[in-house]
N, C-alpha and C positions, 0 to 999 in steps of 0.2 A: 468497482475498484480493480484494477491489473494485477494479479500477482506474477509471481516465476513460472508458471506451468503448473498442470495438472500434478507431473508426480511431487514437486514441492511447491505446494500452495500459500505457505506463507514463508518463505526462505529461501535460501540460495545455499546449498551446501558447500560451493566453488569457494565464497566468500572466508574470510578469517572472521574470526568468534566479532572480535570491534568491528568488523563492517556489516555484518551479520545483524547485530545490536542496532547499529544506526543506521541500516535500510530499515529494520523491523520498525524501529519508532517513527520513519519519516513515514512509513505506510498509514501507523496507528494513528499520527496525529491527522493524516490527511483522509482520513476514514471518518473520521471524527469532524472535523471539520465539514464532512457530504453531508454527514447525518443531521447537522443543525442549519443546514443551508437550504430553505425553503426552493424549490424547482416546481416549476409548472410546465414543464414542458422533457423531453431528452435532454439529459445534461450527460457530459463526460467528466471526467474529474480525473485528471493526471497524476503521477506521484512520480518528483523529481529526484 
């Protein structure tokens, strides 16, 4: 999964607290969604 960069690995300190909140979640659900998704092969997995 992609995040912001090494020095913030899950966050974007640029962002205001609500956009902050709702990239966090659109990460989580899309992490979560990798994790139940059966791959056989390299997959990528975007987060929009």
């Amino acid at each position: 999964m992609p995040t912001r960069g090494i020095p913030f690995p899950a966050g974007d300190p640029s962002l205001e607290p609500a956009e902050e909140r709702a990239w966090r979640q659109r990460l989580m659900e899309r992490a979560l969604e990798a994790i139940a998704t059966p791959v056989h092969e390299p997959t990528l997995f975007e987060v929009n």
